[in-house]
DSSP file (Angstrom, degrees, kcal/mol; ACC not computed):
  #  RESIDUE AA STRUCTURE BP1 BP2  ACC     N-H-->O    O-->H-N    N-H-->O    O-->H-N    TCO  KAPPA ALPHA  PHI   PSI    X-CA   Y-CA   Z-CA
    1    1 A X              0   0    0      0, 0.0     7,-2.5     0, 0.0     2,-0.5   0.000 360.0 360.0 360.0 136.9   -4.9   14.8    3.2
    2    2 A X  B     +A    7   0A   0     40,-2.1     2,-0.3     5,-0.2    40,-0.2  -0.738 360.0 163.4-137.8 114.0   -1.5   15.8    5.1
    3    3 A X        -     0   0    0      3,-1.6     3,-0.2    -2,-0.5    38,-0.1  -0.578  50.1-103.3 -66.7 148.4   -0.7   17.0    8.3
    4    4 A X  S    S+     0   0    0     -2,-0.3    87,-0.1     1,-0.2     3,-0.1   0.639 118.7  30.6 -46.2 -20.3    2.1   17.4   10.3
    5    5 A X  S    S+     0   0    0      1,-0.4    19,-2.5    86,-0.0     2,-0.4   0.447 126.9  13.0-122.1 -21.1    1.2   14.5   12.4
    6    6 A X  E     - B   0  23A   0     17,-0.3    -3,-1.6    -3,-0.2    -1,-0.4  -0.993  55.6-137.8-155.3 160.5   -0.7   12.1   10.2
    7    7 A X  E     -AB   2  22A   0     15,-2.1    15,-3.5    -2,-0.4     2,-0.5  -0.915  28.5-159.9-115.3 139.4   -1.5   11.5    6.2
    8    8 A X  E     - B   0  21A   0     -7,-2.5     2,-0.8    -2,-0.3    13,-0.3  -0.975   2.7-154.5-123.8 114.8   -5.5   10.5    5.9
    9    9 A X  E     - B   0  20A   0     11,-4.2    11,-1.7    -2,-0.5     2,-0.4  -0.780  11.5-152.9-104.3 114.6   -6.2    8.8    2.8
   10   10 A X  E     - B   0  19A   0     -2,-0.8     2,-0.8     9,-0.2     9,-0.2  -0.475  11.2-129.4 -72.8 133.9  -10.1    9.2    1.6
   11   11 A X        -     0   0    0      7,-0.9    23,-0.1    -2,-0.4    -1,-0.0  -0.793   8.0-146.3-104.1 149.1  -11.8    7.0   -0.3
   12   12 A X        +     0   0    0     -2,-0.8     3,-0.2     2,-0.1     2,-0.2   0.484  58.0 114.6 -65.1 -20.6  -13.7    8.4   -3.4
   13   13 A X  S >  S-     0   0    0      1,-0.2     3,-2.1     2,-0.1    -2,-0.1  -0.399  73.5 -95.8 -49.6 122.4  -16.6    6.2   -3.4
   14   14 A X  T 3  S+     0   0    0      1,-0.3    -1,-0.2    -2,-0.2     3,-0.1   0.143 109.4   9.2 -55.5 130.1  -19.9    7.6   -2.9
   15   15 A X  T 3  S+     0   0    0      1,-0.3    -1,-0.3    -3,-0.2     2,-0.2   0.452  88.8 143.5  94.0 -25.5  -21.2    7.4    0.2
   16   16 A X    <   +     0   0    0     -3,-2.1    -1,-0.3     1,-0.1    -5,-0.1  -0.362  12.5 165.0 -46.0 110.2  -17.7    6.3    1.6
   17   17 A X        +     0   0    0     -2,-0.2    17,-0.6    -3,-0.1    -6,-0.1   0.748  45.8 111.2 -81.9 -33.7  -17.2    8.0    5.3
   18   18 A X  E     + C   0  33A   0     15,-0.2    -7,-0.9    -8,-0.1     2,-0.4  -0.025  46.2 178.1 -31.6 115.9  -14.4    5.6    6.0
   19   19 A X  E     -BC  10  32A   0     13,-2.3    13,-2.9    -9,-0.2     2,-0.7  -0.988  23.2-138.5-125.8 116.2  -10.6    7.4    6.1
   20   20 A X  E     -BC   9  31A   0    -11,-1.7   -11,-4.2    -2,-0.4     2,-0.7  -0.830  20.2-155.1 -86.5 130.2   -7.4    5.6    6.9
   21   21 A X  E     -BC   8  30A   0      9,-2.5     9,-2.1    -2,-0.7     2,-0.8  -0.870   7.0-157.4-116.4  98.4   -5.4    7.6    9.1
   22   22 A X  E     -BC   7  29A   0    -15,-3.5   -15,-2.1    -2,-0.7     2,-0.4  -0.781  14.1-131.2 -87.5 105.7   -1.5    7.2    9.2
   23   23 A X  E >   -B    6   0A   0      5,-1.1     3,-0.7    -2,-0.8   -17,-0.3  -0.312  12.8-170.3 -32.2  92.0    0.7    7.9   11.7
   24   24 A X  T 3  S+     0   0    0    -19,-2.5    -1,-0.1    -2,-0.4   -18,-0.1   0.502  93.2  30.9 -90.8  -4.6    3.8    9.9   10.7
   25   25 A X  T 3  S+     0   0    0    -20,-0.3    -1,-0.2     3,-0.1   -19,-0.1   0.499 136.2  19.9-141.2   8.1    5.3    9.3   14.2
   26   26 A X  S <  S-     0   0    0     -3,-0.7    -2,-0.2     2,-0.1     3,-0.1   0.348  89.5-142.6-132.0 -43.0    4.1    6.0   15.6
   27   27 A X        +     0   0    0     -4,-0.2     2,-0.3     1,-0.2    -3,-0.2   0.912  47.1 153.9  63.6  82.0    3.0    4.4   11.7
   28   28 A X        -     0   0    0     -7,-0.2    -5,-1.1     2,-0.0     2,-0.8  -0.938  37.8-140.1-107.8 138.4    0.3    2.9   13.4
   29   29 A X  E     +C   22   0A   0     -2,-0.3     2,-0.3    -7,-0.2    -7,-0.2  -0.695  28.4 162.1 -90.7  95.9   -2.5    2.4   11.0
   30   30 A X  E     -C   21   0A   0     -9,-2.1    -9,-2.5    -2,-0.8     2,-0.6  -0.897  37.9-119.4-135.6-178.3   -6.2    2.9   11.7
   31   31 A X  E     +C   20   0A   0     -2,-0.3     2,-0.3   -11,-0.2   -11,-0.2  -0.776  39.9 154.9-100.3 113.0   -9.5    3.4   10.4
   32   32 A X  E     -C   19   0A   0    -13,-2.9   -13,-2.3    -2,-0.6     2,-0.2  -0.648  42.8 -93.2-134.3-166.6  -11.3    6.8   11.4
   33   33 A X  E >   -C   18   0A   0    -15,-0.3     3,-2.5    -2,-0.3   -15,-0.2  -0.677  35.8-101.7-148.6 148.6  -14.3    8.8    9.5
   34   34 A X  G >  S+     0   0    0    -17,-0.6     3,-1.7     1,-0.3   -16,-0.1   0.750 120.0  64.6 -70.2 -39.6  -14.0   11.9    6.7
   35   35 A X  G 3  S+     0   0    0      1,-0.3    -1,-0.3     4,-0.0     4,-0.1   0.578  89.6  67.9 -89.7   8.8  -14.9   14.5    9.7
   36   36 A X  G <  S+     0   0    0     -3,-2.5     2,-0.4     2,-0.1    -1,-0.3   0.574  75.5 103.6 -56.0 -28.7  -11.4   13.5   11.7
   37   37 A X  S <  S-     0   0    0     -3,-1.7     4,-0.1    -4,-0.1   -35,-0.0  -0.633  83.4-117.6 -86.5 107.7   -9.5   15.2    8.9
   38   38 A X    >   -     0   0    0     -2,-0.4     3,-1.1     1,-0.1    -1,-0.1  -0.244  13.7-128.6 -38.0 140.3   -8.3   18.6   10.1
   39   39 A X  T 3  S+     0   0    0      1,-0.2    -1,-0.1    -4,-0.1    -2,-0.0   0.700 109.3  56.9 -14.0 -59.1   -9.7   21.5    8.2
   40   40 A X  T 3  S+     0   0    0      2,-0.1    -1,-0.2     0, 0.0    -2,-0.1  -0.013  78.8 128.8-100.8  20.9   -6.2   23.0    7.6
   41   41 A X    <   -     0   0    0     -3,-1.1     2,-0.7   -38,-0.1   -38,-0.2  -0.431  66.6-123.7 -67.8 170.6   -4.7   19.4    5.7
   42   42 A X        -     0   0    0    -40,-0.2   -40,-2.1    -2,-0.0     2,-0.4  -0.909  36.3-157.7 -95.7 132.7   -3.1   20.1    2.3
   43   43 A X        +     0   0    0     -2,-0.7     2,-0.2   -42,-0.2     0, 0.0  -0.853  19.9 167.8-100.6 152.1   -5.5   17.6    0.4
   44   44 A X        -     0   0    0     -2,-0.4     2,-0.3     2,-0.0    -2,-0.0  -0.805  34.6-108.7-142.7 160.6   -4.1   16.2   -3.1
   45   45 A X        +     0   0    0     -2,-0.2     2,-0.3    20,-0.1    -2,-0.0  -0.902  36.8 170.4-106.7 157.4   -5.4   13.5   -5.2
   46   46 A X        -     0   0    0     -2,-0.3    19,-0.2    38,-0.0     3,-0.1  -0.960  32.8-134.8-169.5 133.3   -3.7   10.6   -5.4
   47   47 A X  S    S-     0   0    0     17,-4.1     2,-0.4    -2,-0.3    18,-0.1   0.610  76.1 -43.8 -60.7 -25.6   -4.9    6.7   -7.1
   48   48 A X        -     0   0    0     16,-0.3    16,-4.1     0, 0.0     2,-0.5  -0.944  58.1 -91.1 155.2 166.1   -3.7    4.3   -4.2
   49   49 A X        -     0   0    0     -2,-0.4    14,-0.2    14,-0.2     3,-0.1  -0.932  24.1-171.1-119.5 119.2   -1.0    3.6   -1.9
   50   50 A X        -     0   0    0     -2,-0.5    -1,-0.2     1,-0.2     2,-0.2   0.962  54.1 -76.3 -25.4 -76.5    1.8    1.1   -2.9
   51   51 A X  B     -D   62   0B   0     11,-0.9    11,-2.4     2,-0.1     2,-0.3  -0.775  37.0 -89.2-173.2-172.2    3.7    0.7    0.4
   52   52 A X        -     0   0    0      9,-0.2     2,-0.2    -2,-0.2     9,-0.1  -0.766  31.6-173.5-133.6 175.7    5.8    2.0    2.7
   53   53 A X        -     0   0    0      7,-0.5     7,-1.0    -2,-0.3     2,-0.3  -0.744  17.3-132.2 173.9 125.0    9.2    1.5    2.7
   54   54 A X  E     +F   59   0C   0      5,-0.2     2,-0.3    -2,-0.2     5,-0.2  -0.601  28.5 167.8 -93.2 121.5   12.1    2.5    5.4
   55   55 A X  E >   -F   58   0C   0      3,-3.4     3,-3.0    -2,-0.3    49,-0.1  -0.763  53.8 -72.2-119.2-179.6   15.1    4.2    4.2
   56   56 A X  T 3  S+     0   0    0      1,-0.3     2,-0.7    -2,-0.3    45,-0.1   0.939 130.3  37.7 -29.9 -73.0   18.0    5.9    6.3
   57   57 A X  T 3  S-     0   0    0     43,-0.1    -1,-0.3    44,-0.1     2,-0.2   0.058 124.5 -65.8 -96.4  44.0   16.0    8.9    7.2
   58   58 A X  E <   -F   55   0C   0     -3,-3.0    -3,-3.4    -2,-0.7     2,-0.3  -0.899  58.3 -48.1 142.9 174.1   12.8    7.3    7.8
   59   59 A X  E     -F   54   0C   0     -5,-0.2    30,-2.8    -2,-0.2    31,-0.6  -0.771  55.1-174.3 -96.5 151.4    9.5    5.3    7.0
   60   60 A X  E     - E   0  88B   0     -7,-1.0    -7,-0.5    28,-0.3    28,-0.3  -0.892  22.0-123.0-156.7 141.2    8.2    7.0    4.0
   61   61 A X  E     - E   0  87B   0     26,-1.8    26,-2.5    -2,-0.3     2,-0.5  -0.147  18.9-147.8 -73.4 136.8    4.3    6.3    1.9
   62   62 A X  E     -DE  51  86B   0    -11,-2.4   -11,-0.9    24,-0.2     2,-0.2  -0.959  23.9-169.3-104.1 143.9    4.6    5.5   -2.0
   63   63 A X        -     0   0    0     22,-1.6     2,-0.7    -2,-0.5    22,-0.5  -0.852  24.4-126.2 -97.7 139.6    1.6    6.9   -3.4
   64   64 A X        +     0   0    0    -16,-4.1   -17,-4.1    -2,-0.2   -16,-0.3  -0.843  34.4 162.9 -92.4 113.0    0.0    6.6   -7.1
   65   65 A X        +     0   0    0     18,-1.8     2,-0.3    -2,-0.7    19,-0.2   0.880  62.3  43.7 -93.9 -31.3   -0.4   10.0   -8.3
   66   66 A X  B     +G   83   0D   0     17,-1.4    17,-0.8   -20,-0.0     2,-0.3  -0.907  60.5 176.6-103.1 142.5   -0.9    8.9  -12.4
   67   67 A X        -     0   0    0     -2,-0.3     2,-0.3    14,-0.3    14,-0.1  -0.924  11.2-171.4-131.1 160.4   -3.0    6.1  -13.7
   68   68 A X        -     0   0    0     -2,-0.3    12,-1.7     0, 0.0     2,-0.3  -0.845  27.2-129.1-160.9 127.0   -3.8    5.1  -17.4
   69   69 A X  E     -H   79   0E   0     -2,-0.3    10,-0.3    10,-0.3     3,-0.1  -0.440  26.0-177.6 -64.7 141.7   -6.3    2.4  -17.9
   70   70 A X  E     -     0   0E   0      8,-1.1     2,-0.3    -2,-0.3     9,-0.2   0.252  53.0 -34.8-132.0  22.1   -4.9   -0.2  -20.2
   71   71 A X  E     -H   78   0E   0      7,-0.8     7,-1.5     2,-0.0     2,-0.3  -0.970  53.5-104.3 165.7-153.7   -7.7   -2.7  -20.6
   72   72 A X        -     0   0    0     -2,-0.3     2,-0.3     5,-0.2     5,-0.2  -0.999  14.7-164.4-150.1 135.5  -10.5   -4.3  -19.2
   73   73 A X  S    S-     0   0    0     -2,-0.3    -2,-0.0     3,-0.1    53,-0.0  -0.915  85.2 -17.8-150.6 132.6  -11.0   -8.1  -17.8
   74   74 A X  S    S-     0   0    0     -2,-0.3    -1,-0.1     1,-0.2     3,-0.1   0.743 127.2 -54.3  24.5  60.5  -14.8   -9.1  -17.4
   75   75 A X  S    S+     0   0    0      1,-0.2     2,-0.3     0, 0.0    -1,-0.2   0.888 112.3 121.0  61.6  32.9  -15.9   -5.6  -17.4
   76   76 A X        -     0   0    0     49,-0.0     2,-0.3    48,-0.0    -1,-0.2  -0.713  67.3-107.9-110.3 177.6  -13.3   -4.4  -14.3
   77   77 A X        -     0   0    0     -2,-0.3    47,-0.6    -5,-0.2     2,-0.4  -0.943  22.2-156.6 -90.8 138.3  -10.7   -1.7  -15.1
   78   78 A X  E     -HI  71 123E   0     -7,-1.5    -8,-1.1    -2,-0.3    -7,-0.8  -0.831  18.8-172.5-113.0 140.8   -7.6   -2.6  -15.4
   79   79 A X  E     -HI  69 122E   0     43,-1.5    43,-3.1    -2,-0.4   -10,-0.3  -0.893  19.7-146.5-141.0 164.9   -4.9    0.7  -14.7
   80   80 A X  E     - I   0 121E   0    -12,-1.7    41,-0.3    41,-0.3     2,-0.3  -0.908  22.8-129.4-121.8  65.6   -1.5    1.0  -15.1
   81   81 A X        +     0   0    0     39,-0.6   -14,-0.3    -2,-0.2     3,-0.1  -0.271  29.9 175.5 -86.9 119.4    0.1    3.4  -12.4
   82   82 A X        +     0   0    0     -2,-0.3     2,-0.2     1,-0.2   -15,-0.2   0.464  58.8  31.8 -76.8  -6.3    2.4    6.1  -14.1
   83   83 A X  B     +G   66   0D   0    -17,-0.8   -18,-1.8     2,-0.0   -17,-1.4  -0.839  60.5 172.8-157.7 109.0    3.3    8.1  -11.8
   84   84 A X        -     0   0    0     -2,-0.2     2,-0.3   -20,-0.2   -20,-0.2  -0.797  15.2-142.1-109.9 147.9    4.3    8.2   -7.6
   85   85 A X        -     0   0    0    -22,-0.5   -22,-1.6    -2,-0.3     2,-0.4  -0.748  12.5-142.3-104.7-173.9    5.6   10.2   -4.6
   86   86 A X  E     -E   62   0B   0     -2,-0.3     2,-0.5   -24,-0.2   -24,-0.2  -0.850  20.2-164.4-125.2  88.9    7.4    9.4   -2.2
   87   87 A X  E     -E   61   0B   0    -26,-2.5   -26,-1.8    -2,-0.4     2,-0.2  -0.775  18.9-137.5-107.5 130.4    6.3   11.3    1.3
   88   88 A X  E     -E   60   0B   0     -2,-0.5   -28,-0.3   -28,-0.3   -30,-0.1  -0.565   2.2-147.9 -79.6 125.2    8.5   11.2    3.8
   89   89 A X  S    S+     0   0    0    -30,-2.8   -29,-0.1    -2,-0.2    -1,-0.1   0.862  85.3  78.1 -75.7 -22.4    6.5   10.4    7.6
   90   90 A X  S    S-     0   0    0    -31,-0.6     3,-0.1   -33,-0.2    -2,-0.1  -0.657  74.2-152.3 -83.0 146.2    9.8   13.0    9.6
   91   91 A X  S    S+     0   0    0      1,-0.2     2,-0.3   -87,-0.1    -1,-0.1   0.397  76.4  34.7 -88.8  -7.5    8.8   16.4    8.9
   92   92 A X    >   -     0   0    0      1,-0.0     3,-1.0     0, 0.0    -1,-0.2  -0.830  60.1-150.1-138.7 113.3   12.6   17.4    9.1
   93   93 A X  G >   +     0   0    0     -2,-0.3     3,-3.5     1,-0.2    -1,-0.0   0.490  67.7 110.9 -40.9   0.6   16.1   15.7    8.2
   94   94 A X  G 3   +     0   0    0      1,-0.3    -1,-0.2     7,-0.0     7,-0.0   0.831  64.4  68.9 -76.9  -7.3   17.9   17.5   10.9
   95   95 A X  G <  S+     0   0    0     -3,-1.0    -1,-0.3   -38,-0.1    -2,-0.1   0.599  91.7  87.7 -67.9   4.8   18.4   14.2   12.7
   96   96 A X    <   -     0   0    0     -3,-3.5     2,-0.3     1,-0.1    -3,-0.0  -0.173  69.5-129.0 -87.3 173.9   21.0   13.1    9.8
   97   97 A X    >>  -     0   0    0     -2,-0.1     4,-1.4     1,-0.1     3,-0.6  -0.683  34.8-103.8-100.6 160.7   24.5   13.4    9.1
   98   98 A X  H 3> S+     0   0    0     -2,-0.3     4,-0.6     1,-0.2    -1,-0.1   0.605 125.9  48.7 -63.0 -23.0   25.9   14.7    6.0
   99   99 A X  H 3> S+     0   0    0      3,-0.1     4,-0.9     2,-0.1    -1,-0.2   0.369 114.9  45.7 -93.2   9.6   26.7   11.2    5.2
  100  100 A X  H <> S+     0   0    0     -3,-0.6     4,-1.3     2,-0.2    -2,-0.2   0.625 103.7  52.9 -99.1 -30.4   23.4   10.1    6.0
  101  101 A X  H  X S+     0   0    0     -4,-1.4     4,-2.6     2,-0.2    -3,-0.2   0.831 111.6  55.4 -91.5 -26.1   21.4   12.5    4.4
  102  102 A X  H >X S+     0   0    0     -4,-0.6     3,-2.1     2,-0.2     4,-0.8   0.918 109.9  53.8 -51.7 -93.3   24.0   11.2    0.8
  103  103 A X  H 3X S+     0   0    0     -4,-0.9     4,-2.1     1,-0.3    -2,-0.2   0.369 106.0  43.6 -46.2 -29.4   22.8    7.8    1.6
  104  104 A X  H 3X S+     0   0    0     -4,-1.3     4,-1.5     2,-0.2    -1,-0.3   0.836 111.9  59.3 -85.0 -32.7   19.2    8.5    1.6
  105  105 A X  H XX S+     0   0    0     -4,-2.6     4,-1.9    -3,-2.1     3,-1.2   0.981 106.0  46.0 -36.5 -55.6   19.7   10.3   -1.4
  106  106 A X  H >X S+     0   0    0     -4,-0.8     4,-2.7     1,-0.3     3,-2.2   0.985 112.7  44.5 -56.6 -65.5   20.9    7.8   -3.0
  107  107 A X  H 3< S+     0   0    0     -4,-2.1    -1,-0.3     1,-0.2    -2,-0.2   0.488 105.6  60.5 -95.3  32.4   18.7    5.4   -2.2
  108  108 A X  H <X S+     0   0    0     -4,-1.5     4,-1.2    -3,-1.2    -1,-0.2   0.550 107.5  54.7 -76.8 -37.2   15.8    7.8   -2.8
  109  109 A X  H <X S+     0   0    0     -3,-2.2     4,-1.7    -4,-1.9     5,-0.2   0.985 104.1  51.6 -48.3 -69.1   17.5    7.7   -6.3
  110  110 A X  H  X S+     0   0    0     -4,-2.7     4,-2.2     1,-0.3     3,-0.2   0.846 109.2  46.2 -63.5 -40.4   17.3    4.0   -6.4
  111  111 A X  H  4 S+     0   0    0      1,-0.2     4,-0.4     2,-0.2    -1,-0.3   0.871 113.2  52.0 -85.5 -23.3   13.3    3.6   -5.6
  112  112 A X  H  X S+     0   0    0     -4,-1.2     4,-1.9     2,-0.2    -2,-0.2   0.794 109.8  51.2 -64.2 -28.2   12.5    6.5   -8.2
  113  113 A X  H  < S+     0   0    0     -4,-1.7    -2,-0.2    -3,-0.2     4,-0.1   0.907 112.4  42.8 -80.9 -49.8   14.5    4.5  -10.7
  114  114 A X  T  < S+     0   0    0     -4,-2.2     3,-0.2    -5,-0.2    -1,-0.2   0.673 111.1  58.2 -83.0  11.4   12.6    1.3  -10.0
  115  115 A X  T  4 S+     0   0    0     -4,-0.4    -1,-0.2    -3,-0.2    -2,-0.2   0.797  99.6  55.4 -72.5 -47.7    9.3    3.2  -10.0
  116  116 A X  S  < S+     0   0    0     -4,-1.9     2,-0.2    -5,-0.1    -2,-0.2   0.216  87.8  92.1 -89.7  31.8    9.8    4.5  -13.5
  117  117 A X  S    S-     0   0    0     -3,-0.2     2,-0.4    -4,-0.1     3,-0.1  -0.759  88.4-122.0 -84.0 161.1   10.3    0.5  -15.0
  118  118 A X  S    S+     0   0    0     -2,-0.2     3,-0.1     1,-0.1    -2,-0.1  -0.648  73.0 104.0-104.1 176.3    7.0    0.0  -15.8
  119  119 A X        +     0   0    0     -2,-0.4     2,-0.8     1,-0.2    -1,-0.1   0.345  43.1 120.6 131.8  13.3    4.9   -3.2  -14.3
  120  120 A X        +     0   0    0     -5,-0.1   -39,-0.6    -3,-0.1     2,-0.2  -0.831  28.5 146.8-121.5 111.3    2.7   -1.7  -11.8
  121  121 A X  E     +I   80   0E   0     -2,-0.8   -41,-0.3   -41,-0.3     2,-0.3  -0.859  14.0 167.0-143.4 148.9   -0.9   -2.3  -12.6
  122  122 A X  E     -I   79   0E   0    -43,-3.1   -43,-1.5    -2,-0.2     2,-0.4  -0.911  20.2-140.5-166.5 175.8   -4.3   -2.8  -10.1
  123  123 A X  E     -I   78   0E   0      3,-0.3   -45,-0.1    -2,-0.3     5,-0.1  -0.872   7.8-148.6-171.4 129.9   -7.7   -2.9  -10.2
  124  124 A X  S    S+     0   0    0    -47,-0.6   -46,-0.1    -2,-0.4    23,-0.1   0.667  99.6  26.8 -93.6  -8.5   -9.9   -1.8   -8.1
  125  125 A X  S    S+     0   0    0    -48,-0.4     2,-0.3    22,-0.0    22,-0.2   0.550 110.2  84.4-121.5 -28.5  -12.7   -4.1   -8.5
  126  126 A X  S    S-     0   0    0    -49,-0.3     2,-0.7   -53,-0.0    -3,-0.3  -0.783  72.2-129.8 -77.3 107.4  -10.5   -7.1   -9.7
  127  127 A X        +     0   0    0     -2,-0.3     3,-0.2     1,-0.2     8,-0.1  -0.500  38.8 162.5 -64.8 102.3   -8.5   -9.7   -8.0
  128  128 A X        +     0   0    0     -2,-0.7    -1,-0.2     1,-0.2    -7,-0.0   0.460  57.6  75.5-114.6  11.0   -5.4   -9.4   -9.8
  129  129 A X  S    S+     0   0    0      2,-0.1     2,-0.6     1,-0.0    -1,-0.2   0.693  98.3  58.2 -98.4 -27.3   -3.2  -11.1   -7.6
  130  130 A X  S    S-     0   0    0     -3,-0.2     3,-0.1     1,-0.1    -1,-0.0  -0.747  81.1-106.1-156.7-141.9   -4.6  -14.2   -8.8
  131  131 A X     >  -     0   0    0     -2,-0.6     4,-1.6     1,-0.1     5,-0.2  -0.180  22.2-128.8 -82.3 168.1   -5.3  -16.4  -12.0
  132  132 A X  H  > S+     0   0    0      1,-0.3     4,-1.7     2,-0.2     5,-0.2   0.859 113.8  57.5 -81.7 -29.4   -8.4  -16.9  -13.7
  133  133 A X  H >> S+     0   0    0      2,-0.2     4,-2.0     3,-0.1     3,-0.5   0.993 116.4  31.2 -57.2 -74.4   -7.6  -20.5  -13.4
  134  134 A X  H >> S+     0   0    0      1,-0.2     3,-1.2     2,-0.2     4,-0.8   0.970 106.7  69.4 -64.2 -48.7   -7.4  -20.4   -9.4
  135  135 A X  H 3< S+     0   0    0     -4,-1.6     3,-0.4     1,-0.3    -1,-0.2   0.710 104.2  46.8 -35.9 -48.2  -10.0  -17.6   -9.1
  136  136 A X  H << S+     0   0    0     -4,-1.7    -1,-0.3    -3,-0.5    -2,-0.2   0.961 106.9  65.4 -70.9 -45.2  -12.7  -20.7  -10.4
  137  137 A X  H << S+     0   0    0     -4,-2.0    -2,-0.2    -3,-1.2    -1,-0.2   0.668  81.0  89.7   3.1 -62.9  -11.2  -22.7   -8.1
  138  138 A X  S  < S-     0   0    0     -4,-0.8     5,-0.1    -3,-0.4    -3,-0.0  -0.319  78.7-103.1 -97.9 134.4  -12.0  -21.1   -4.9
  139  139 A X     >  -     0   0    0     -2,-0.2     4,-1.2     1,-0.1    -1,-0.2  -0.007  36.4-111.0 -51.3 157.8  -15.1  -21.7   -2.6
  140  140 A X  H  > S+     0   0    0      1,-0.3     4,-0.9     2,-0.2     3,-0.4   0.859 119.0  68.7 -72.3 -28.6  -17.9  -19.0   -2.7
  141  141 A X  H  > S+     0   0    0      2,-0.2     4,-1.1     1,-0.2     3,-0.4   0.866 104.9  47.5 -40.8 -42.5  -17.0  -18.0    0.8
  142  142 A X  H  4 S+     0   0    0      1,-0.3    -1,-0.2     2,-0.2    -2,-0.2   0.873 108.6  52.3 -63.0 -43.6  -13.6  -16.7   -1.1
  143  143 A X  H  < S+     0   0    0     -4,-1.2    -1,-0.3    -3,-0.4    -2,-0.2   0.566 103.0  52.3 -73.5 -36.3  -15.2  -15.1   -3.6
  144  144 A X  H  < S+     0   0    0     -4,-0.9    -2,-0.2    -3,-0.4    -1,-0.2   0.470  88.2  93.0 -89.0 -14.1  -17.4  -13.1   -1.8
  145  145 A X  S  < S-     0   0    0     -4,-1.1     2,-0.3     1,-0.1    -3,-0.0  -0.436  81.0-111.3 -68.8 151.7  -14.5  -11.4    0.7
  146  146 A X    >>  -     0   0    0     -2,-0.2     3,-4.8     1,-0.1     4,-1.8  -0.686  29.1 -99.7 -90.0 137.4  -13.1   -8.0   -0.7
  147  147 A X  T 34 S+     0   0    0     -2,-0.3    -1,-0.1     2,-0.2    -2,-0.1   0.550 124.4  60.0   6.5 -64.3  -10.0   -7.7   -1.8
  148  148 A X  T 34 S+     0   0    0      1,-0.3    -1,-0.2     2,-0.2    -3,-0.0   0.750 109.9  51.7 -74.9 -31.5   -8.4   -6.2    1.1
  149  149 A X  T <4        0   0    0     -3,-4.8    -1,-0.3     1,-0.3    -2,-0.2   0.798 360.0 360.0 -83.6 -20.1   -9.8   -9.8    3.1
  150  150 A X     <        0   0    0     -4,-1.8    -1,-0.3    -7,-0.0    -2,-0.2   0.625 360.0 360.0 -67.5 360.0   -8.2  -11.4    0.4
């Protein structure tokens, strides 16, 4: 969901109230519940968030807006994301320059370019960060944190 003052990312999961709520003007990050989200957001779907990443005119959210599963390891999904934006947190450019506003083009250019190599793949249920090798490794305490504690 987006507002003028913050982007609220839902999760899709049944039963999930949980919302992460981003700041477009502080980028401070917190966790707030489904009935926080103004009425009047523009809602989209959209697979996961990348990053952020700061250019010239800003911080601005990478999003995954396409996915295509491409396999399966021990019964996870494995996806492949095809497709991002790129949402800017300033609701306006008029604090730039005319050579400022070229330079974030440009290197608006340059992160669309290295979006569309492909290599960006994730799991939602799956540790993918690391190998099956360490993954046996690791105490049960490890093994039982989510992801996100990982």
């Amino acid at each position: 969901h987006i507002t003028p003052e913050k982007f609220y990312v839902e999760a899709c999961d049944d039963g999930a109230d949980d919302v992460l709520a981003l700041d477009r003007v502080s980028t401070e990050v917190t966790l707030t519940v489904k009935k926080d989200v103004p009425p009047s957001a523009v809602t989209r779907p959209i697979f996961g968030i990348l990053g952020t990443v700061r250019l010239v005119a800003g911080t601005y959210l990478i999003v995954i807006t396409k996915k295509k599963k491409v396999g399966e390891i021990f019964s996870h999904a494995i996806w492949k994301a095809t497709d991002f934006d790129i949402l800017s947190y300033k609701k306006t450019m008029l604090h730039l320059t005319d050579i400022q506003l070229q330079d974030n083009k440009v290197f608006l250019s340059m992160l669309n370019h290295v979006l569309s190599v492909d290599g960006f793949y994730f799991s939602t249920t799956y540790d993918l960060t690391h190998t099956l090798q360490r993954l046996a490794n690791t105490s049960p305490e490890f093994q039982e944190m989510s992801l996100l504690e990982r």
